[in-house]
mmCIF file as Biopython writes it, N, C-alpha, C and O atoms, coordinates in Angstrom:
data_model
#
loop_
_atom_site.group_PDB
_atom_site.id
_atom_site.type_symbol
_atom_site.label_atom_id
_atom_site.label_alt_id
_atom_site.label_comp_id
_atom_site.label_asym_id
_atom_site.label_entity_id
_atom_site.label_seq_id
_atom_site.pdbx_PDB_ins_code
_atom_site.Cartn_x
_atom_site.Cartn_y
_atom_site.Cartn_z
_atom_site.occupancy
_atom_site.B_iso_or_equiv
_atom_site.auth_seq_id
_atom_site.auth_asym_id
_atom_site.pdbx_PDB_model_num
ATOM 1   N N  . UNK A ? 1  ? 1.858   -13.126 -9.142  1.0 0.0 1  A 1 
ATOM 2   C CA . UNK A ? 1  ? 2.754   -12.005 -9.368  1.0 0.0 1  A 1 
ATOM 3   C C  . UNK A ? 1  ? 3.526   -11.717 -8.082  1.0 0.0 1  A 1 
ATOM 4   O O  . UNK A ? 1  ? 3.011   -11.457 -6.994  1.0 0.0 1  A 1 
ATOM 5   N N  . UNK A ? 2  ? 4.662   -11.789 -8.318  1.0 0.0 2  A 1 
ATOM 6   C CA . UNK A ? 2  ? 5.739   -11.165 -7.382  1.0 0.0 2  A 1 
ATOM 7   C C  . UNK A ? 2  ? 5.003   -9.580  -6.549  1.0 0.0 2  A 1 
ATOM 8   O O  . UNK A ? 2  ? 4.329   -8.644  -6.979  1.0 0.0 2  A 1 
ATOM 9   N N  . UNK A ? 3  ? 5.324   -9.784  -5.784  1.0 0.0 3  A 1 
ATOM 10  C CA . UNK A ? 3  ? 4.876   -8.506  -4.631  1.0 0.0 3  A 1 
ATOM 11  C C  . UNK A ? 3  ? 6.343   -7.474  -4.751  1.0 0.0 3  A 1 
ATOM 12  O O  . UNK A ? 3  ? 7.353   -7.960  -4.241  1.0 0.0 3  A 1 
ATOM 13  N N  . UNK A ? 4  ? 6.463   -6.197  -5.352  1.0 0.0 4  A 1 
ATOM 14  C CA . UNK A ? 4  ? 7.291   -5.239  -5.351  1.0 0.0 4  A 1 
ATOM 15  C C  . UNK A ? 4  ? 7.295   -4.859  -4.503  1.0 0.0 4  A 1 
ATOM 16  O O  . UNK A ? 4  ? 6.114   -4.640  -4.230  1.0 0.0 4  A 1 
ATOM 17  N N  . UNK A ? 5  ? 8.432   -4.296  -3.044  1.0 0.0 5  A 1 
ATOM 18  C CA . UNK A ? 5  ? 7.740   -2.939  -2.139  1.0 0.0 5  A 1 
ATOM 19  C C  . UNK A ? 5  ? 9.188   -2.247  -2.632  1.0 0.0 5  A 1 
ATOM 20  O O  . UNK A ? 5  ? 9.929   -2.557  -3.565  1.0 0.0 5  A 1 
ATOM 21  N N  . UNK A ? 6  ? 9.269   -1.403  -1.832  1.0 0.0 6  A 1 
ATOM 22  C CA . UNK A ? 6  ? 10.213  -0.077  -1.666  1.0 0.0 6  A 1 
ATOM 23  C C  . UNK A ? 6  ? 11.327  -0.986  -1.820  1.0 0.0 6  A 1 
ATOM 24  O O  . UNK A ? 6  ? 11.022  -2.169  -1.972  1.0 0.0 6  A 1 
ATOM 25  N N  . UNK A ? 7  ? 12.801  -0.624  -1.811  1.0 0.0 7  A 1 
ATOM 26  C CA . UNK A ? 7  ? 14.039  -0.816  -1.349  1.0 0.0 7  A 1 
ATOM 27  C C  . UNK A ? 7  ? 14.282  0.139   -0.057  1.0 0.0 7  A 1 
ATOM 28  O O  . UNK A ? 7  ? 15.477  0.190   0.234   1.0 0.0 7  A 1 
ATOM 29  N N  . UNK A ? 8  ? 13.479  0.872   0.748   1.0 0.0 8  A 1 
ATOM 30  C CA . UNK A ? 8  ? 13.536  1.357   1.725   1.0 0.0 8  A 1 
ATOM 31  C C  . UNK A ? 8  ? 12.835  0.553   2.833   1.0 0.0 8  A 1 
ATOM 32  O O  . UNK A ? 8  ? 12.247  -0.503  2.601   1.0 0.0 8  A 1 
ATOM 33  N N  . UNK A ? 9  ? 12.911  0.988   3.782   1.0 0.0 9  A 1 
ATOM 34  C CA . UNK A ? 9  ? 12.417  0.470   4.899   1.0 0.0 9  A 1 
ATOM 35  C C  . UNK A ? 9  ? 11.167  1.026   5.507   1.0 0.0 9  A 1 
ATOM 36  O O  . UNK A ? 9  ? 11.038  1.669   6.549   1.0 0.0 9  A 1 
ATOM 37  N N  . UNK A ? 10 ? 10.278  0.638   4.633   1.0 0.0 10 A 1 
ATOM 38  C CA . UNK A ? 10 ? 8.929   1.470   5.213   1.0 0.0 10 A 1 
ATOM 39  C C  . UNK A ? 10 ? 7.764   0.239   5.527   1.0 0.0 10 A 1 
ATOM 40  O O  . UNK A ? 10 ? 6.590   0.552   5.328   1.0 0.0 10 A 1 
ATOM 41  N N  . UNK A ? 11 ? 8.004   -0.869  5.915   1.0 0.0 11 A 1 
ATOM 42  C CA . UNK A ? 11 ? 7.625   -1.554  6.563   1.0 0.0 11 A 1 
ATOM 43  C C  . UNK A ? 11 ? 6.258   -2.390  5.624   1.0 0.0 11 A 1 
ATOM 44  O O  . UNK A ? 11 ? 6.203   -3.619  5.585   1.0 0.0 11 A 1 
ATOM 45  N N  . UNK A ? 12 ? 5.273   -1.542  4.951   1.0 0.0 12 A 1 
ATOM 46  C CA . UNK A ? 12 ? 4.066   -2.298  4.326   1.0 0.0 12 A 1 
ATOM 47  C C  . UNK A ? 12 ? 4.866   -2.075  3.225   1.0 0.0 12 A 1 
ATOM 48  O O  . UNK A ? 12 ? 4.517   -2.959  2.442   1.0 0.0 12 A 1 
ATOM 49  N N  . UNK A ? 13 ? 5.864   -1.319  2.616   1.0 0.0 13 A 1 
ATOM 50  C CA . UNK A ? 13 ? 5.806   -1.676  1.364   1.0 0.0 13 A 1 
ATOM 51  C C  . UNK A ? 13 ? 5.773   0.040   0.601   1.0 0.0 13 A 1 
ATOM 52  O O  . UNK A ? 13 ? 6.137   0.335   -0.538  1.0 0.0 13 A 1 
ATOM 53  N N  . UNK A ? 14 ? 5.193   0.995   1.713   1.0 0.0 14 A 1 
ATOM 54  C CA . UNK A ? 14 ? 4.789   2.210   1.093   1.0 0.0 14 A 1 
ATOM 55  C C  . UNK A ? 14 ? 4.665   3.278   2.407   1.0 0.0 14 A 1 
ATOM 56  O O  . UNK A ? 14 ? 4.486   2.896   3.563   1.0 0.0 14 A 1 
ATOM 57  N N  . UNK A ? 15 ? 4.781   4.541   2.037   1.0 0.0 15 A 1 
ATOM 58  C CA . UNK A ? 15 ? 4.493   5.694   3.502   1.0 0.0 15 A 1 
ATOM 59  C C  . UNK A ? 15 ? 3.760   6.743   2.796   1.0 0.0 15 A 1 
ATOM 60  O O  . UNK A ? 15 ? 3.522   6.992   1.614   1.0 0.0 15 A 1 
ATOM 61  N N  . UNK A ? 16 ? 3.442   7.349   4.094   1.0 0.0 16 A 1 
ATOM 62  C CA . UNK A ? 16 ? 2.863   8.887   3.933   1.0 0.0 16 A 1 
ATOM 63  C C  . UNK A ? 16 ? 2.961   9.304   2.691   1.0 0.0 16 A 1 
ATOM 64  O O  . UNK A ? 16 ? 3.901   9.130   1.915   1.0 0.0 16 A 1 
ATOM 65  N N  . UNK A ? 17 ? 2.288   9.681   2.574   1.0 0.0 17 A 1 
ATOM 66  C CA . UNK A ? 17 ? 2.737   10.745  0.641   1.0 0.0 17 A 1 
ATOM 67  C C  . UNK A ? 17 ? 2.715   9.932   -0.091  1.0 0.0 17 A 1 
ATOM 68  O O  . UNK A ? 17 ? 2.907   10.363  -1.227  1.0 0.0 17 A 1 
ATOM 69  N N  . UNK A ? 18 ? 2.535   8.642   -0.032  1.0 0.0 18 A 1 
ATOM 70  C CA . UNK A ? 18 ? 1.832   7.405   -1.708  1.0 0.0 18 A 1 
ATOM 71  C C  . UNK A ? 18 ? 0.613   8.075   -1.929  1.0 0.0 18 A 1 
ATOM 72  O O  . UNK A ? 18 ? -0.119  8.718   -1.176  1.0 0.0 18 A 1 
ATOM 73  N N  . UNK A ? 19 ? 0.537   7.709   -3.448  1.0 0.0 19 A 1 
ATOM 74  C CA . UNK A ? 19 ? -0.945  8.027   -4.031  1.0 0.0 19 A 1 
ATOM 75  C C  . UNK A ? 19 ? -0.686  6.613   -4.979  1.0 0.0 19 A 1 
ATOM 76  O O  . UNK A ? 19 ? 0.375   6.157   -5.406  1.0 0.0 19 A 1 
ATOM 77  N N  . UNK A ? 20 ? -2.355  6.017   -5.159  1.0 0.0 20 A 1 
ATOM 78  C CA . UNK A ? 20 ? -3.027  5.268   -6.230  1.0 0.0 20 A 1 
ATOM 79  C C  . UNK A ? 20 ? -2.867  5.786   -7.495  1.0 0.0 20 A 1 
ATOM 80  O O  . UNK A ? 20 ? -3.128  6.974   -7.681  1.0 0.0 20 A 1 
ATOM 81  N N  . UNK A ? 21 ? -2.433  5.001   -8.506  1.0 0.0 21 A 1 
ATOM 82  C CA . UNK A ? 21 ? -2.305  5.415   -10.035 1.0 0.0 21 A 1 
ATOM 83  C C  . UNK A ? 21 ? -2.694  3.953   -10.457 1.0 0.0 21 A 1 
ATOM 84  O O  . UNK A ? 21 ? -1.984  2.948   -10.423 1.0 0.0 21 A 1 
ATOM 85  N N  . UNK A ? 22 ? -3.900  4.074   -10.833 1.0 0.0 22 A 1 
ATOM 86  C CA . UNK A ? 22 ? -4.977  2.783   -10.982 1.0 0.0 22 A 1 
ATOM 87  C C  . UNK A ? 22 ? -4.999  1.576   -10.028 1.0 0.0 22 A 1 
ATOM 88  O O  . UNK A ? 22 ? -5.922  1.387   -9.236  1.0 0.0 22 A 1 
ATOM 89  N N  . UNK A ? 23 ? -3.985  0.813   -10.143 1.0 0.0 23 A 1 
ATOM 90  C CA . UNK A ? 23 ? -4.223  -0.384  -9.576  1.0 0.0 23 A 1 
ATOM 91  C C  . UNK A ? 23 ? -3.132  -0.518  -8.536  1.0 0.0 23 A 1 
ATOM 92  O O  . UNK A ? 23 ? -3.046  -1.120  -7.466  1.0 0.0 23 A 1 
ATOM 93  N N  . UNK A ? 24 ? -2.160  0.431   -9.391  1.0 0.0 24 A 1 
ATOM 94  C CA . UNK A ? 24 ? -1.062  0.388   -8.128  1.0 0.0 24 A 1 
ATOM 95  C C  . UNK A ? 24 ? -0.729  1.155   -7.118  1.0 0.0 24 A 1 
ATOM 96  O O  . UNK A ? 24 ? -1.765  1.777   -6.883  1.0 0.0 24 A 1 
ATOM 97  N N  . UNK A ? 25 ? 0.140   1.525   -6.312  1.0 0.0 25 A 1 
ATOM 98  C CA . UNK A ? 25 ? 0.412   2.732   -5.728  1.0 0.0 25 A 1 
ATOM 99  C C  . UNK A ? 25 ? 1.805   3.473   -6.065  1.0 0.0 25 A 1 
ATOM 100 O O  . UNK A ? 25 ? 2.712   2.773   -6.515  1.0 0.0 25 A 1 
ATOM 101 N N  . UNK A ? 26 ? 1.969   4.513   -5.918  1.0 0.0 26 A 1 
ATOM 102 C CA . UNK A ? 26 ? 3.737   4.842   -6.139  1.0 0.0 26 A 1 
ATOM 103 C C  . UNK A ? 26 ? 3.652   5.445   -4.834  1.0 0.0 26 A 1 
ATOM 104 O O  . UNK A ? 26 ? 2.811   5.939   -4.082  1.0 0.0 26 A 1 
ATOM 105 N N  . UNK A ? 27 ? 4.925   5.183   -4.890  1.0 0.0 27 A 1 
ATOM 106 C CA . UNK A ? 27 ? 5.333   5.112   -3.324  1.0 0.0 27 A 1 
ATOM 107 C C  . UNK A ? 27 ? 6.278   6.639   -3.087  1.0 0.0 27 A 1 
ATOM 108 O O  . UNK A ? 27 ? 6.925   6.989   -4.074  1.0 0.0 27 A 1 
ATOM 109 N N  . UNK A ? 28 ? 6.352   7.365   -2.065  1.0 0.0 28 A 1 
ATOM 110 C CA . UNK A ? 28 ? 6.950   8.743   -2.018  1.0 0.0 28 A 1 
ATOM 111 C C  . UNK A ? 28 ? 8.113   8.735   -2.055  1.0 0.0 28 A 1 
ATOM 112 O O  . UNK A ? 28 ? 8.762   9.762   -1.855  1.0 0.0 28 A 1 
ATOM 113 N N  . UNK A ? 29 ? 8.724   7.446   -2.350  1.0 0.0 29 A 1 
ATOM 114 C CA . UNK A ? 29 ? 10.410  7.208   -2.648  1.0 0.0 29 A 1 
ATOM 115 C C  . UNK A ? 29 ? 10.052  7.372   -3.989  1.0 0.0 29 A 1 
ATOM 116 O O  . UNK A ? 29 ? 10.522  8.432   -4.405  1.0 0.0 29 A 1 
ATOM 117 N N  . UNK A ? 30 ? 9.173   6.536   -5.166  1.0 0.0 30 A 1 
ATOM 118 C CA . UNK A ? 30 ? 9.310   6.881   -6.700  1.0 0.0 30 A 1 
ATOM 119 C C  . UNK A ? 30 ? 9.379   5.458   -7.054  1.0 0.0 30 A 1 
ATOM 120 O O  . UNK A ? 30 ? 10.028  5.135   -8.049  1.0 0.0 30 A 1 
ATOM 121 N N  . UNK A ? 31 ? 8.776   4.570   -6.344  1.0 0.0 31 A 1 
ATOM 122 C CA . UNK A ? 31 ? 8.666   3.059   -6.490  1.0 0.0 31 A 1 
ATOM 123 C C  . UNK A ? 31 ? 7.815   2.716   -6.852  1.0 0.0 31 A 1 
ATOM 124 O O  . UNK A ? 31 ? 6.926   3.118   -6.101  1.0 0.0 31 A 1 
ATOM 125 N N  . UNK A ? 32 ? 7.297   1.979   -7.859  1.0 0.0 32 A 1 
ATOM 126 C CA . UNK A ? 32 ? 5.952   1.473   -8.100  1.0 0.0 32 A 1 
ATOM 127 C C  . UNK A ? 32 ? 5.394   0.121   -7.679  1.0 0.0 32 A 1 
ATOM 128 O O  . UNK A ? 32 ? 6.006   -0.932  -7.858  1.0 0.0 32 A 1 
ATOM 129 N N  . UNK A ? 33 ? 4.297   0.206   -7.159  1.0 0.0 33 A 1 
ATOM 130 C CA . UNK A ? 33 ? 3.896   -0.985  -6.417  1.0 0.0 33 A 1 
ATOM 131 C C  . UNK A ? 33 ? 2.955   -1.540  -6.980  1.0 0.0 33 A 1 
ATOM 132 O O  . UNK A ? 33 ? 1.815   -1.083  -6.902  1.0 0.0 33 A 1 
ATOM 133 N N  . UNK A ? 34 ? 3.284   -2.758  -7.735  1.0 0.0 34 A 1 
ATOM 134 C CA . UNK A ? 34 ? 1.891   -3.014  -8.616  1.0 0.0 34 A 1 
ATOM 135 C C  . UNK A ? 34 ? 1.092   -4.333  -7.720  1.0 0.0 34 A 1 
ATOM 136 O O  . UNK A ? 34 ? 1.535   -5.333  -7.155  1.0 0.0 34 A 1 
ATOM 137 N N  . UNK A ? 35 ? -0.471  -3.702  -7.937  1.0 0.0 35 A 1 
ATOM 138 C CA . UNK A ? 35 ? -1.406  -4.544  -7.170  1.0 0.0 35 A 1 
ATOM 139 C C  . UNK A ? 35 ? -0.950  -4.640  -5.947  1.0 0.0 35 A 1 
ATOM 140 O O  . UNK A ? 35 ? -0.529  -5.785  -5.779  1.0 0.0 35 A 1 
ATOM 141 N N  . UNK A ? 36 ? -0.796  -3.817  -4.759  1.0 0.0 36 A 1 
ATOM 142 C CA . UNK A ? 36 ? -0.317  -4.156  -3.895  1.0 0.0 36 A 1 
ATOM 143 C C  . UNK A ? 36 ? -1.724  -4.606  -2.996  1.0 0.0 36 A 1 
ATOM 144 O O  . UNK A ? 36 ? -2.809  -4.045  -3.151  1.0 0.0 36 A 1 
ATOM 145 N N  . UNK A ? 37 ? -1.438  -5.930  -1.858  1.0 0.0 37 A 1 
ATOM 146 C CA . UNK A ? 37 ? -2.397  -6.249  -0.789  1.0 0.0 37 A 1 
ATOM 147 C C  . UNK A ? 37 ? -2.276  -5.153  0.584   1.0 0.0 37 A 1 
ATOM 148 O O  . UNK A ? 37 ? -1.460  -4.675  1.372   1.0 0.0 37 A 1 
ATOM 149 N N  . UNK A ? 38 ? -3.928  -5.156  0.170   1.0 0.0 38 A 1 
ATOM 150 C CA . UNK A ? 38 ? -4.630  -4.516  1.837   1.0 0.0 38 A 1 
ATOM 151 C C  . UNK A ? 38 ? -3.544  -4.809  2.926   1.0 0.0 38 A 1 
ATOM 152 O O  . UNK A ? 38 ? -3.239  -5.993  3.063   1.0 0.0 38 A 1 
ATOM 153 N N  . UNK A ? 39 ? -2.946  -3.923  3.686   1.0 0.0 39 A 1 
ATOM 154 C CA . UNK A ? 39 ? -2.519  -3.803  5.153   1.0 0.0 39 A 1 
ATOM 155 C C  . UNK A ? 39 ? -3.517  -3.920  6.138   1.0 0.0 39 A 1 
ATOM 156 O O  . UNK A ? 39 ? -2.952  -4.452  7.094   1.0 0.0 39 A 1 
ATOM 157 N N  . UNK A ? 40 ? -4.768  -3.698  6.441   1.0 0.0 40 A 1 
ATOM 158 C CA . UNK A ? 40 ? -5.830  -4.108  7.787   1.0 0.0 40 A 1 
ATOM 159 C C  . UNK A ? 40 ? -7.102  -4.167  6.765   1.0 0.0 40 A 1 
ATOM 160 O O  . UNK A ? 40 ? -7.342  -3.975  5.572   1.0 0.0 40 A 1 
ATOM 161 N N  . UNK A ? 41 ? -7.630  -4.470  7.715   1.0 0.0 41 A 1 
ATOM 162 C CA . UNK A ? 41 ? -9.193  -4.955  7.950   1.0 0.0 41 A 1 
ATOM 163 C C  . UNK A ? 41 ? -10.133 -4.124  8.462   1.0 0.0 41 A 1 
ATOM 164 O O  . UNK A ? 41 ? -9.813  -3.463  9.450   1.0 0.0 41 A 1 
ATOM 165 N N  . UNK A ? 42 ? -11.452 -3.986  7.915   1.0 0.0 42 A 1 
ATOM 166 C CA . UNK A ? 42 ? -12.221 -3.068  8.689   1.0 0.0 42 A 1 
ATOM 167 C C  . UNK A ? 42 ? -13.885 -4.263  8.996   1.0 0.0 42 A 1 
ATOM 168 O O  . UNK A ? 42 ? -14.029 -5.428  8.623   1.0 0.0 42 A 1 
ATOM 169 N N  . UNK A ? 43 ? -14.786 -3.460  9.708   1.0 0.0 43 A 1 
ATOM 170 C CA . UNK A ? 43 ? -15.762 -4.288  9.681   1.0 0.0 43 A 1 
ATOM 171 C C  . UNK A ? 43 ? -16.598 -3.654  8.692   1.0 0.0 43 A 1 
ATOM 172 O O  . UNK A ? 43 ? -16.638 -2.446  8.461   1.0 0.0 43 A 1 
ATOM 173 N N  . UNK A ? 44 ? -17.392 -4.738  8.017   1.0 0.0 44 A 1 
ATOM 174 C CA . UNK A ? 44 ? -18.495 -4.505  7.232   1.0 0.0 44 A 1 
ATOM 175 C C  . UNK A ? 44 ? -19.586 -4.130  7.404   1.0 0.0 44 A 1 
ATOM 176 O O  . UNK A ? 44 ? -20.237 -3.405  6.652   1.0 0.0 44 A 1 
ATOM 177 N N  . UNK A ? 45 ? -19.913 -4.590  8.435   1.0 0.0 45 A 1 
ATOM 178 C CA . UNK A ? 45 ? -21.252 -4.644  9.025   1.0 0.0 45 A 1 
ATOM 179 C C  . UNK A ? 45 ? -20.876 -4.579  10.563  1.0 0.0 45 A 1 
ATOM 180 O O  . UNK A ? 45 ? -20.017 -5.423  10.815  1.0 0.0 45 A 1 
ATOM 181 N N  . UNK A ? 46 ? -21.279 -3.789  11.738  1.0 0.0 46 A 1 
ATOM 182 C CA . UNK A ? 46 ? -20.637 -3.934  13.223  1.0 0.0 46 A 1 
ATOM 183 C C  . UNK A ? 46 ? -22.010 -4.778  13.764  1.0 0.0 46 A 1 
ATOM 184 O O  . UNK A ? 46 ? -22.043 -4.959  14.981  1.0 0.0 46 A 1 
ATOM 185 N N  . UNK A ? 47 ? -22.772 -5.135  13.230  1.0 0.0 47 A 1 
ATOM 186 C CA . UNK A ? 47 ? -23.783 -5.839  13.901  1.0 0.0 47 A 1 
ATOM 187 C C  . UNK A ? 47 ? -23.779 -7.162  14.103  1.0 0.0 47 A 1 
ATOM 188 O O  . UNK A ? 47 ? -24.546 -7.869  14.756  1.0 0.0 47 A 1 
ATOM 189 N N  . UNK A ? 48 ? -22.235 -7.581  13.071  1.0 0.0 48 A 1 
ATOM 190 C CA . UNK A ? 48 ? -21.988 -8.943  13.187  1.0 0.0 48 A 1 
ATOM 191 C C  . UNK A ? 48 ? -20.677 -9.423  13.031  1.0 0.0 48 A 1 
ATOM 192 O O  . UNK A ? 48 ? -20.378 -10.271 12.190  1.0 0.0 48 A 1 
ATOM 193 N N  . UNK A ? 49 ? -19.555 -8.691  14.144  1.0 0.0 49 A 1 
ATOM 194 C CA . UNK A ? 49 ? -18.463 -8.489  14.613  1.0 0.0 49 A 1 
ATOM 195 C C  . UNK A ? 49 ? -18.002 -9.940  14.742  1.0 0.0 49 A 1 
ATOM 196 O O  . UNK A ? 49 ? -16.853 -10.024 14.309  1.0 0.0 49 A 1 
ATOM 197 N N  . UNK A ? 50 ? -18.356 -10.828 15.071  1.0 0.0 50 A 1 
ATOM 198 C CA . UNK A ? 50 ? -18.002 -11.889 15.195  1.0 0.0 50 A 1 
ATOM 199 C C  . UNK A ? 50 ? -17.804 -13.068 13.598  1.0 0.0 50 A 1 
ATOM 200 O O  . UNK A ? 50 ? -17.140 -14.048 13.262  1.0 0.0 50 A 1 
ATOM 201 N N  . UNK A ? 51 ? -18.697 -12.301 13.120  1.0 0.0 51 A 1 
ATOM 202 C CA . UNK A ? 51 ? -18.604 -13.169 11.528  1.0 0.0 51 A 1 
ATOM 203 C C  . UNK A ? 51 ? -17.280 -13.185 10.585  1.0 0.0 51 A 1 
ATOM 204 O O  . UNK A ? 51 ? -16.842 -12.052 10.782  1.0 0.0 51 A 1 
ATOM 205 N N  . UNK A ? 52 ? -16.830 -13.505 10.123  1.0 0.0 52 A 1 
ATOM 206 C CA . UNK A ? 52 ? -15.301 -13.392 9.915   1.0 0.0 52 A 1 
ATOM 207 C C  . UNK A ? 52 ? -15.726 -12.860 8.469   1.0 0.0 52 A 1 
ATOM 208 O O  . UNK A ? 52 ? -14.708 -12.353 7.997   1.0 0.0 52 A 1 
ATOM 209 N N  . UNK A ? 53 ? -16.971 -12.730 7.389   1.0 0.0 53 A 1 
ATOM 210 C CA . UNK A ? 53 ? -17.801 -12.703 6.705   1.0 0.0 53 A 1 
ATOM 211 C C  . UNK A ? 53 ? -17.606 -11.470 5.969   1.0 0.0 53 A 1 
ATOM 212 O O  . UNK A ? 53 ? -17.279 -11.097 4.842   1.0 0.0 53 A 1 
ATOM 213 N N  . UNK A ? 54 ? -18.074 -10.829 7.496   1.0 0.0 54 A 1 
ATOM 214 C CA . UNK A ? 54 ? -18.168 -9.270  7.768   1.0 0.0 54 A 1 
ATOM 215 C C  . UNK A ? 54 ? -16.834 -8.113  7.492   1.0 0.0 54 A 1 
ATOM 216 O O  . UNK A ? 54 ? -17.017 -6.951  7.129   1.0 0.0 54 A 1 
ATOM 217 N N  . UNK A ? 55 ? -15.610 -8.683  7.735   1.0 0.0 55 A 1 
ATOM 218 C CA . UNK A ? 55 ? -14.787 -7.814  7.392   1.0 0.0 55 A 1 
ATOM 219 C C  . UNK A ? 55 ? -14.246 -7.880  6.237   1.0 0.0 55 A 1 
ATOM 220 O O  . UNK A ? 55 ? -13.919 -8.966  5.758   1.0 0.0 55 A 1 
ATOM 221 N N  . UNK A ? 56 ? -14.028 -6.503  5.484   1.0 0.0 56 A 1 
ATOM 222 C CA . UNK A ? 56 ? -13.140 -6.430  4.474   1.0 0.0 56 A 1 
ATOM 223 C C  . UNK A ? 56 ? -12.228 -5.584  4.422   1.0 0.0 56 A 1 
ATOM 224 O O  . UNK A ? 56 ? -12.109 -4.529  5.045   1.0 0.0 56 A 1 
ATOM 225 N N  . UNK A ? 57 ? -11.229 -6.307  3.264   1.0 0.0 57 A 1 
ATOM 226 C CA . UNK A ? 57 ? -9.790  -5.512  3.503   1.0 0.0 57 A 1 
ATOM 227 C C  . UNK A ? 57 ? -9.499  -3.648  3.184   1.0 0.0 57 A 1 
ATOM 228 O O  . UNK A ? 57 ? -10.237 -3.035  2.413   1.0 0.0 57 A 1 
ATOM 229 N N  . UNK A ? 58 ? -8.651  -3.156  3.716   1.0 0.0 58 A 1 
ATOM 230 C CA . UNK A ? 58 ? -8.189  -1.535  3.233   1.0 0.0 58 A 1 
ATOM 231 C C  . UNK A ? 58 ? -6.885  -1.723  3.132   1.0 0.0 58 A 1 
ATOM 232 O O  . UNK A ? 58 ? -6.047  -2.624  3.099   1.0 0.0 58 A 1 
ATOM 233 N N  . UNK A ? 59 ? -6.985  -0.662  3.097   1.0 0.0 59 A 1 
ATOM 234 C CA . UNK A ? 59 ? -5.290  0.102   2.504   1.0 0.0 59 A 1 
ATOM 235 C C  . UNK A ? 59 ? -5.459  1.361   3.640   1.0 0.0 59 A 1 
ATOM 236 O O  . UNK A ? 59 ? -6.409  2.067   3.978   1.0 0.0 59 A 1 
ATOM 237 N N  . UNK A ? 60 ? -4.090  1.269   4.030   1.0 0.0 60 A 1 
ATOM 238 C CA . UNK A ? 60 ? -3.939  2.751   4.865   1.0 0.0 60 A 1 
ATOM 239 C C  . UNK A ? 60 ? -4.723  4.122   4.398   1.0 0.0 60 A 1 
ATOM 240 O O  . UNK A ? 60 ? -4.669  4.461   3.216   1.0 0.0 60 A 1 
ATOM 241 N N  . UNK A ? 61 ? -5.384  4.825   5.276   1.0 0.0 61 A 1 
ATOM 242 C CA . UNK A ? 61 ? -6.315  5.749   4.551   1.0 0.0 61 A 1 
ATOM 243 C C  . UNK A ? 61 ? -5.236  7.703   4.432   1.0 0.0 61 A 1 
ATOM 244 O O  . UNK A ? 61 ? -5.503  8.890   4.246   1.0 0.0 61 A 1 
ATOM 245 N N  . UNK A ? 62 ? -3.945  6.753   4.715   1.0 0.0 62 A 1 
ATOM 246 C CA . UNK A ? 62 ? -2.663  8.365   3.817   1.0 0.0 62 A 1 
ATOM 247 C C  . UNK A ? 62 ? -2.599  7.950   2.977   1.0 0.0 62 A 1 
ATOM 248 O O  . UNK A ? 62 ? -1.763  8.702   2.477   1.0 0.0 62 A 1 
ATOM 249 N N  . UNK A ? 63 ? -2.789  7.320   2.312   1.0 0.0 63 A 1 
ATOM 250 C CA . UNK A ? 63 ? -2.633  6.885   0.599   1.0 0.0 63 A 1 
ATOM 251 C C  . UNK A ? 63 ? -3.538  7.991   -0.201  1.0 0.0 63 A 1 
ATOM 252 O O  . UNK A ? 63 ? -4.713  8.226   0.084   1.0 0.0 63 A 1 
ATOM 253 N N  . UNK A ? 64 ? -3.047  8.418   -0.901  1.0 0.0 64 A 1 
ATOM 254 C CA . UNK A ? 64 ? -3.907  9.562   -1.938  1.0 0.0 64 A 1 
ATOM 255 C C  . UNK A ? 64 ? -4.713  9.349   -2.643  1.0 0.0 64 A 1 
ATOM 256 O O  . UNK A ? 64 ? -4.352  8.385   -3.319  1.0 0.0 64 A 1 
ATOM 257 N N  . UNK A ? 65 ? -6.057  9.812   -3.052  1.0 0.0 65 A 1 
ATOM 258 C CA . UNK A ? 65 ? -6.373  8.962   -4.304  1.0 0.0 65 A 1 
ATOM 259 C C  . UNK A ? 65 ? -6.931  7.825   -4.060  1.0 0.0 65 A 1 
ATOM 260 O O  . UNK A ? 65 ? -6.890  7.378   -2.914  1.0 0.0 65 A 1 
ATOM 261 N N  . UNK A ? 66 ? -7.479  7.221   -4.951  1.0 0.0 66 A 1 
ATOM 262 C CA . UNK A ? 66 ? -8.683  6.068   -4.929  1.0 0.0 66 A 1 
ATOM 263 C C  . UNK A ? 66 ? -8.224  5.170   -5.742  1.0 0.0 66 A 1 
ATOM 264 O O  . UNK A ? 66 ? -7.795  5.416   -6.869  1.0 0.0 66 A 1 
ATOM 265 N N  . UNK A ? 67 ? -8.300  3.811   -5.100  1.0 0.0 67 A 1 
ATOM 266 C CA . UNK A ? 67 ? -7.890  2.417   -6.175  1.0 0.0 67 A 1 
ATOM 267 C C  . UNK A ? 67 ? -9.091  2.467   -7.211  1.0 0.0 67 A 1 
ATOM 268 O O  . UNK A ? 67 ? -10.299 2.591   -7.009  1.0 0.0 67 A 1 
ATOM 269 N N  . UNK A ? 68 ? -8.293  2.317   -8.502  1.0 0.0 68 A 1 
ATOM 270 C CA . UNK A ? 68 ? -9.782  2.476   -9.750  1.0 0.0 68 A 1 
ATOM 271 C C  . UNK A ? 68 ? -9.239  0.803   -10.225 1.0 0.0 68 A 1 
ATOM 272 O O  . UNK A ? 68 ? -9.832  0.190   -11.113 1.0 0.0 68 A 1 
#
C-alpha cells in the first residue's frame, strides 16, 4: 500500500494535534493517514541495548489516542 502523508510540510507525514482513528491517524490538517509506519524506536528491554532484537517501533507520543 501506497504511504499517504499530508500535502503539507510536516515532515513524518503528521503534527501536533493528530489523533489515531483505528489503524490510521488523521492528521490536524484533516488528512488521513492510513497504516502509517513508526517514526523511532524505543528499547525493549535496556538490559540488552546492544541486541537489535530488543527494540521496537513507536509513533510520536503527541499523537492522541491509541493505535487499536
Amino acid at each position: 500500500m501506497e504511504q499517504k502523508n499530508c500535502p503539507s510540510t510536516h515532515g513524518s507525514g503528521y503534527m501536533m494535534g493528530s489523533f489515531w482513528d483505528g489503524k490510521d491517524i488523521i492528521c490536524v490538517c484533516g488528512t488521513r493517514i492510513e497504516n502509517p509506519p513508526p517514526t523511532g524506536y524505543r528499547l525493549a528491554d535496556k538490559k540488552h541495548w546492544w541486541n537489535k532484537d530488543e527494540w521496537t517501533s513507536t509513533w510520536p507520543s503527541f499523537i492522541y489516542g491509541q493505535r487499536v
